[in-house]
N, C-alpha and C positions, 0 to 999 in steps of 0.2 A: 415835521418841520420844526424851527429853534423858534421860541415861543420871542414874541415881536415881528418876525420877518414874514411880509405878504407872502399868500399862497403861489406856490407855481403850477398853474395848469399846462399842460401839454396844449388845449384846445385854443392858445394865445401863440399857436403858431401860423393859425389862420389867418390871413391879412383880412382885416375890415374897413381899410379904408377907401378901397375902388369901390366895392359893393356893398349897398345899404342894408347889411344882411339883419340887421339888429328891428330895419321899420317893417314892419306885417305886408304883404303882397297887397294891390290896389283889389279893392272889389271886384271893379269891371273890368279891370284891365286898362290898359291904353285904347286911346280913341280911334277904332277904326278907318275913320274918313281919313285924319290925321295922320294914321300908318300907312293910310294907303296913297295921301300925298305926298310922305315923302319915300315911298317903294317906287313912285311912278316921276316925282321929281328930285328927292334925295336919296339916293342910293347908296350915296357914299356914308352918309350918316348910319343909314342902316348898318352897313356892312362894320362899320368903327364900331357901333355899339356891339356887335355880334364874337366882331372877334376877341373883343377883350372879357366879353364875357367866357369863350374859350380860354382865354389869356389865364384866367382867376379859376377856373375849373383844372389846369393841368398844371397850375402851381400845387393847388391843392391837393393833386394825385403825386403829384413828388415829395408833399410833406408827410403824406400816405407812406409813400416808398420807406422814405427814413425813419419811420418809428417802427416801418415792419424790419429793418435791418437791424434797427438800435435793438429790439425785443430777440430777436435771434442773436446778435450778441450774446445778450444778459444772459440767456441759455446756455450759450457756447462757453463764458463763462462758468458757471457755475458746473457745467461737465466737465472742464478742464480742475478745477477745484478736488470735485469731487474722483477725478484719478491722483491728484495730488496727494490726497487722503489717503486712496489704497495704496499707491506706492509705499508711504509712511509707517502704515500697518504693518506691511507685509514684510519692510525692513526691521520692524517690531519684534514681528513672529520668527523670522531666519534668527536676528539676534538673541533670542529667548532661546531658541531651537539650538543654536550656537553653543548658547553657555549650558547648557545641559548635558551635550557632548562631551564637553571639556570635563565638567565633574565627573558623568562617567567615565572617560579615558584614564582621570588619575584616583582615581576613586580605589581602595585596595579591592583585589580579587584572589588574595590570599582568604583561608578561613580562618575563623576567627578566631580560633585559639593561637591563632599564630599571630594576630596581630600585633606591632609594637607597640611599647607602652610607657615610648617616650614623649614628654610633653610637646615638643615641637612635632610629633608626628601626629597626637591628638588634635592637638590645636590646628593645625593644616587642615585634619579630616573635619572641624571643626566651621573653618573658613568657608570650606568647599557645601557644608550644609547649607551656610549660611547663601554663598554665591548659588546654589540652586533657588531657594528660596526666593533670592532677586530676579534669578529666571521666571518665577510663577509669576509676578509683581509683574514683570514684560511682557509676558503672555495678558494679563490684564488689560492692560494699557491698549492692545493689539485688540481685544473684544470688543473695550471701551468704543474704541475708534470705528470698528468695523460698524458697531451695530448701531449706537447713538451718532454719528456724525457721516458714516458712508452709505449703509444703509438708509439713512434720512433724507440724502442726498438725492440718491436713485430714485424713492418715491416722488417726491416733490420734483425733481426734473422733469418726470413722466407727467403729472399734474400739470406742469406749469407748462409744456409742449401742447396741451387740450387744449389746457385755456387761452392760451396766445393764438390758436386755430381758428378758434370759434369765435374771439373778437375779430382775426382779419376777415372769416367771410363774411361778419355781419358788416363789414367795414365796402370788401365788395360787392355784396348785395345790393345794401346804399346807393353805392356808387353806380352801378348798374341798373336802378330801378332812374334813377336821376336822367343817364344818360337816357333811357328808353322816352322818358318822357319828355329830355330837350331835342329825339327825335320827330317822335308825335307835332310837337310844337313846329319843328322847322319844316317837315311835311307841308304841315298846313297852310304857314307862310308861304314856301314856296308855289302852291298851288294856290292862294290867293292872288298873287302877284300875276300868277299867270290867267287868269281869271280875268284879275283890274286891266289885261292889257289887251285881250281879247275884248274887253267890252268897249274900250280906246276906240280898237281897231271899227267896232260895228260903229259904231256913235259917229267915227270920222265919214265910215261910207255912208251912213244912213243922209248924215249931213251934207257932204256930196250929191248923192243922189236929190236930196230936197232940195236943193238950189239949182240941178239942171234942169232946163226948158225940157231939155229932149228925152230924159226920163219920163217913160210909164209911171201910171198910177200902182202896177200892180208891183215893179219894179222897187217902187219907194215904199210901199207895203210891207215889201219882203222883208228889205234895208230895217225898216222900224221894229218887224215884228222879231230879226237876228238881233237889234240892238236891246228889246225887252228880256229876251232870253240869256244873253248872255249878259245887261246888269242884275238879271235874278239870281244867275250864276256866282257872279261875283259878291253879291249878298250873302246869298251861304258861306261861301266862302270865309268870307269876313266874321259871318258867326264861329263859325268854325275856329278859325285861326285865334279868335279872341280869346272862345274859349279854352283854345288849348297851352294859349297863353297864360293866363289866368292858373291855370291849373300846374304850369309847370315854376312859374313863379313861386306860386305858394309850397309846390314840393324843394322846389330851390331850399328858400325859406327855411324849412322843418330840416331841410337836410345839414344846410352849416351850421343852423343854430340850434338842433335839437340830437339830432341821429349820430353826425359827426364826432360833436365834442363828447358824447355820450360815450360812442365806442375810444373815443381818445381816453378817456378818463377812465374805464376801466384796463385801456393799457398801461396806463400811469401808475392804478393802485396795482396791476397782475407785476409792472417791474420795481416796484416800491415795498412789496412784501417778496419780492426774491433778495432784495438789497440787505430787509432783517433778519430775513433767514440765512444768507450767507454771515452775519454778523455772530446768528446766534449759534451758530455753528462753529463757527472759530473760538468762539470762547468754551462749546464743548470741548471741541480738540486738546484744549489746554487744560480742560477738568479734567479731560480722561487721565493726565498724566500728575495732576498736582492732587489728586485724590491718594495714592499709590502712597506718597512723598514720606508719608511718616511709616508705612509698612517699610519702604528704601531703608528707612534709617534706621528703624529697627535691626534690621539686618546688616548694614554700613557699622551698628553697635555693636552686636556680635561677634561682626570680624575683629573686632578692636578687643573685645574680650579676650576671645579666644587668643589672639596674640598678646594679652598683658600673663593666659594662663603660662607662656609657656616658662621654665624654672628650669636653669641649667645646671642646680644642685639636684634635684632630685630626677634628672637624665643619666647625670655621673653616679648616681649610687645605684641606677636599674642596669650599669654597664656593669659594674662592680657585682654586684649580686649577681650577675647574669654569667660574668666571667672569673668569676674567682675559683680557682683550684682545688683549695680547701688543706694543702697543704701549708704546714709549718715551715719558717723560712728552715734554711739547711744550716747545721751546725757545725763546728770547725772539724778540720779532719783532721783525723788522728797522727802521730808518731809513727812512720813508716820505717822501721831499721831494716835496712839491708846490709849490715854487716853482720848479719846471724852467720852466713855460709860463711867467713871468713877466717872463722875462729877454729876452723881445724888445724890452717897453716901457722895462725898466729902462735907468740909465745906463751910459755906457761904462764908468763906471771901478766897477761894481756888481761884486762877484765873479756869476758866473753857472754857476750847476750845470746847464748846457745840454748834452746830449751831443756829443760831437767831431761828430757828420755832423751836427745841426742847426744847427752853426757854421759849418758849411761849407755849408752850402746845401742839403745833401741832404735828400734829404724823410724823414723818420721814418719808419718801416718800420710798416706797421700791427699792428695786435695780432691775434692768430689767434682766429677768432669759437668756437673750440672749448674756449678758454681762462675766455670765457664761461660762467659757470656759477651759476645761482642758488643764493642764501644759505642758502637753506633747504635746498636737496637737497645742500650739501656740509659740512654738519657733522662734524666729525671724531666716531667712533663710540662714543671714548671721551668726548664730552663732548656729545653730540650726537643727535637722532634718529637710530638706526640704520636705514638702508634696508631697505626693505618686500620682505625676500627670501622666495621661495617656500616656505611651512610645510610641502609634501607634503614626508614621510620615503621615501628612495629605497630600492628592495628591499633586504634584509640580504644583504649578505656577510660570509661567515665571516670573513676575512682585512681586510674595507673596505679590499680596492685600488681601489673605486670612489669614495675619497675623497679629497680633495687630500693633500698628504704632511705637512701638521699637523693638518690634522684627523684623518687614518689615524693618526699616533702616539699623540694624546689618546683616538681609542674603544680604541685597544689599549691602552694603563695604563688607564682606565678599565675595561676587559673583563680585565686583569690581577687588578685590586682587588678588581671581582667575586667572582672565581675564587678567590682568597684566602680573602676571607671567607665564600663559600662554604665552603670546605677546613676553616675554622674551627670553623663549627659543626659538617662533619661529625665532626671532631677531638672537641668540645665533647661529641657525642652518642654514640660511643664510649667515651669517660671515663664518662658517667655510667652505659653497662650495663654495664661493670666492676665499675661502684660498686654496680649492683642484682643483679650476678654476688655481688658478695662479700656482700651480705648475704643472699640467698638461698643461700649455702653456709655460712654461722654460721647461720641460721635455716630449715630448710628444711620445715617448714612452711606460709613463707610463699610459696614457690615453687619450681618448677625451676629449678636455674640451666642445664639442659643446653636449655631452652628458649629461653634468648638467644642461645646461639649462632650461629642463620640470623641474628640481625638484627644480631649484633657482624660478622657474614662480610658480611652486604653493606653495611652503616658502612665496611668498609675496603675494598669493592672502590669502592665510589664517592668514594674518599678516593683512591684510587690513580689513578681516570678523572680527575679534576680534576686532580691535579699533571700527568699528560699532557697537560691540558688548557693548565696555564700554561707548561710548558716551550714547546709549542708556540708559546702567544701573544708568549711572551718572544722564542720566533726572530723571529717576524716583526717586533716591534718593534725588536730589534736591526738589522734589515732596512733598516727605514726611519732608523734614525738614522744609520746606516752611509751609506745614498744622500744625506741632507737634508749628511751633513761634508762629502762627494764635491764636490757642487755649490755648497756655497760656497766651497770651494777652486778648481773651476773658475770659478768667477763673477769671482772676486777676481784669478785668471790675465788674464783676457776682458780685464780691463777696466787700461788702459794709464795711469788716472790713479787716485790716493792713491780709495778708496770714500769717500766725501762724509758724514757721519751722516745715517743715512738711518730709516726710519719699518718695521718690519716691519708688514706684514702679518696678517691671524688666521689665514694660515695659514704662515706663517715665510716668505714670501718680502719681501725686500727692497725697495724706493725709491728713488730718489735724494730728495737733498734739496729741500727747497721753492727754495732758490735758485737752481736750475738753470732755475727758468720764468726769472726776468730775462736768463740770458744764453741762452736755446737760439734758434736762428734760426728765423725764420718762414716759409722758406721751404718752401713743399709741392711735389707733384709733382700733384697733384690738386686743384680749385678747392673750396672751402669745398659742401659738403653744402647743400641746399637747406633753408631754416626759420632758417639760421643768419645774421643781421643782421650785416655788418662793426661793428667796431668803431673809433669814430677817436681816436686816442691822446690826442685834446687834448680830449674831451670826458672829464666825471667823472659818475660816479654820486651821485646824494645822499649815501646811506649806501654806507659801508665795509664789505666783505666779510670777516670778522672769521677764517673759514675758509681752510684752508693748500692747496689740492688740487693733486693730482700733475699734472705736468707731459704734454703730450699726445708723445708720441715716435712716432704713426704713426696709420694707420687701417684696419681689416680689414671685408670681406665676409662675411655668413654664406653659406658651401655650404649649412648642413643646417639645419632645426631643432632647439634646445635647449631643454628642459622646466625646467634648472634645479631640480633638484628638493633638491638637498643644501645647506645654508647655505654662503651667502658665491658661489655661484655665480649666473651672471646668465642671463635667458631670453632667448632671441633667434628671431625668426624668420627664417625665408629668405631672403636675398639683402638681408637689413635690414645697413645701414652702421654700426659701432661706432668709437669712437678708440681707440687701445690707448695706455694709462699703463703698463704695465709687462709688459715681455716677458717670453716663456718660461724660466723658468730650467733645465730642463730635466728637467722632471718632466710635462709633456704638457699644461698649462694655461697660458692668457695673460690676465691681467686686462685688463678693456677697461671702456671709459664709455658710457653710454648718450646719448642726444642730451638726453634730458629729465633727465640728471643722476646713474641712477642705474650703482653699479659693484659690477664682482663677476667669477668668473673663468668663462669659455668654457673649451670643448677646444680646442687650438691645431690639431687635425686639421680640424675643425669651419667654420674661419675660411680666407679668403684677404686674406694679411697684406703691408700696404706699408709699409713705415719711412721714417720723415722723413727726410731728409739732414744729414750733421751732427750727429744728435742725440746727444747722450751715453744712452748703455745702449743704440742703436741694434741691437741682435745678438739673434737670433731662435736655437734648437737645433729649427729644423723636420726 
């Protein structure tokens, strides 16, 4: 109650002012002779005081009724509550349940080495840590609720259904011992009255009879000795009745002013401590969710990180590294004269761009039918259909020594980068159980902090596997760049004239230059491949082959079959005849051409290799 304001008792709903319920019962009772004058001459008094004391007994069983109604409310409430509560939970847990889904669905299911290792793709997988994380936080919330506030509920409902039992029947007990006793009473009355009138009736004959002449002695005897018998009768009676009065008075009495308000007042305090507990309950409901609030925002932080990480400079440089060619742009094209063949008709004195031997008589030397190659299959790759190399991915190695030696340097920075950003977040997810270390040690209600520690110990042991992880990948790419200096420094010994500007490769090996077709000689040691049509120097094609393609410096046998499985590598079957454009540099691969145009590297183990005579880069490291 608000401190000033008078108590309210429940037992102030009993009226006091018909009945004297507050004065103590008489001793003796009411005066017999008294009651018994007016049973025999007021009746009606009787009956008026009677009924209204029924009148004030079945007010008071309807004031009964309504606190057993009001108490079953307060129940009915509080279950109604208490579903209110698990609905909330259970929307709790779907919603937790929910967003867990969601992260798995977009969550990658690529492995790992494949993963992208662009900022906004990080930062997403990033977000999505974090929106789990909020998921647990809900799942929390959901416990909170279950176990502190619905669970509490349930108990105490059960409690509070006991106790509200056990006050109504000591309530009808009461009432029932009450009634028994305004039986007893009314019995006796009744039968005193009947008694008082019986003995009326003797007294009137008796006196009758004494005053007739003609009555017998023995006759008036009788008369006297029926009218002694039936006023003794009626004396007991009268005891009787008295005392039954007396005695239900006095339980009256005990009962509105003792038993009554007794049982009223512990229904008072059993609906007055469900009123607190619904209170204190609601203000759980609200802790369970405002405890969570700073883990929420921890995580509400996160995402915002994660979204300031992401850097659309260093997305475009992982596109650039990821897609660059590695070729040199293309240099201007040369002086194409086609009036060499004209100069037989022309005049003497015509300048003539004829070569020294068709001046002299010697016959032109034909063009090599390998040099032939159509338009379409030698687009340079940078500006051109790339040739249709094998899309199978060849089993992983750890190290990818099973890759040519630029493509082995790019999966290792790329498997570096990885490993970095990996390192990153584990770094990233460290930091933030520090952060949830420290405020479960300012707060530690909200949690253990000795319980982060298994998950801070192994954030750093997997922090500590990853740096092993890139030390190691660092060796091996130091490895490879160490071999790729070696052999251009041997390449550039090899070779006896100034390197030509020449065209790399996608996988860093070298070319000569496209002008080395005009002067390399065409002489073989083996006749032209069969499918391959001579070419005669003094015939032209319509159209101009707009394409630079490398020059042919030899031709090799397949020993074995090749599946080609890795890019930029070429398939080959058995004893199938290739050209070779570009020899071993000595890393254990030979680029070679296909008949139908297309090119890409062999194993030079793989191959039996013949070199053209004369040719410039003629020199194999078998």
């Amino acid at each position: 109650m608000k401190s000033g304001s008078s108590k309210v008792l429940w037992c102030d709903f009993l009226s006091r002012g018909s009945l004297d319920q507050r004065r103590a019962p008489q001793e003796h009772g009411p005066d017999p002779v008294h009651h018994h004058r007016l049973l025999c001459h007021g009746g009606n008094v009787s009956s008026a005081r009677c009924a209204r004391t029924a009148h004030h007994r079945h007010l008071h069983q309807d004031q009964f009724d309504n606190l057993d109604k009001h108490t079953q409310w307060g129940i009915d409430f509080l279950e109604r509550y208490s579903k209110f509560v698990k609905e909330r939970l259970e929307i709790e847990q779907n919603y937790a349940k929910q967003l867990r889904n969601l992260v798995k669905k977009y969550c990658p299911k690529r492995p790992k080495d494949e993963e992208p290792r662009f900022t906004s793709c990080l930062s997403f997988y990033g977000v999505l840590n974090e929106l789990n994380d909020y998921a647990g936080q809900r799942e929390v919330v959901a416990e909170e609720m279950g176990h502190k506030v619905y669970g509490t509920l349930i108990k105490y409902s059960q409690d509070l259904k006991a106790e509200r039992k056990h006050h109504l029947q000591e309530g009808r007990k009461a009432q029932q011992y009450l009634d028994h006793c305004w039986k007893q009473m009314d019995n006796s009355k009744k039968k005193f009255e009947r008694e008082c009138k019986e003995a009326e009736k003797s007294q009137t004959n008796y006196e009758r009879l004494d005053n007739d002449i003609n009555a017998t002695k023995s006759e008036v005897e009788k008369a006297k000795a029926q009218l002694y018998m039936r006023t003794h009768m009626a004396d007991e009676s009268k005891n009787e009745y008295a005392a039954q009065l007396q005695n239900f008075n006095a339980e009256q009495w005990k009962h509105f002013n003792n038993s009554i308000p007794h049982i009223f007042k512990n229904l008072q305090d059993m609906d007055q401590r469900r009123t607190v507990k619904l209170g204190e309950t609601y203000r759980s409901f609200a802790e369970a969710e405002r405890r969570v609030i700073p883990i929420i925002s921890k995580c509400l932080e996160g995402m915002v990180s994660a979204a300031k990480a992401v850097d659309e400079r260093k997305d475009s440089g992982i596109v650039v590294e990821s897609f660059k060619s590695g070729f040199d742009p293309p240099g201007d094209f040369p002086f194409e004269d086609f009036s060499q063949n004209l100069s037989r008709t022309g005049s003497d004195g015509a300048i003539s761009n004829t070569p020294k031997g068709e001046r002299d008589g010697a016959p032109a030397p034909r063009s090599d039918p390998k040099h032939t190659i159509s338009k379409s299959k030698n687009k340079l790759w940078l500006f051109g259909k790339k040739p249709k190399w094998s899309v199978k991915m060849a089993p992983s190695v750890e190290d990818f020594s099973h890759l040519p030696p630029e493509q082995r340097r790019k999966r290792l920075q790329q498997k570096i980068d990885e490993l970095n950003n990996k390192l990153q977040i584990e770094m990233d997810q460290r930091d933030a159980l520090n952060k949830m270390k420290d405020v479960y040690e300012k707060t530690p209600h909200m949690g253990d902090p000795n319980s982060l520690q298994p998950k801070i110990s192994e954030t750093i042991f997997n922090m500590e596997k990853l740096r092993s992880e890139i030390h190691k990948h660092e060796a091996w790419l130091s490895e490879v760049e160490g071999k790729q200096a070696s052999r251009d420094r041997r390449h550039s010994a090899d070779n006896h004239h100034p390197t030509p500007q020449g065209r790399e490769s996608p996988e860093g090996s070298y070319t000569e230059d496209t002008s080395q077709e005009q002067h390399t000689p065409h002489h073989q040691s083996n006749p032209p491949q069969p499918g391959h049509p001579s070419t005669d120097p003094h015939e032209f094609d319509d159209e101009f082959d707009d394409d630079d393609p490398l020059p042919v410096i030899g031709h090799c046998k397949a020993l074995y079959s090749f599946d080609g499985q890795n890019e930029g590598t070429l398939v080959m079957a058995e004893d199938e005849v290739l050209y070779i454009i570009e020899e071993d540099k000595g890393d254990g691969w030979t680029r070679a051409r296909k008949q139908s145009g297309e090119e890409g590297y062999v194993p030079t183990t793989y191959v039996e290799i013949t070199m053209e005579k004369n040719c410039k880069g003629a020199v194999t490291y078998i």
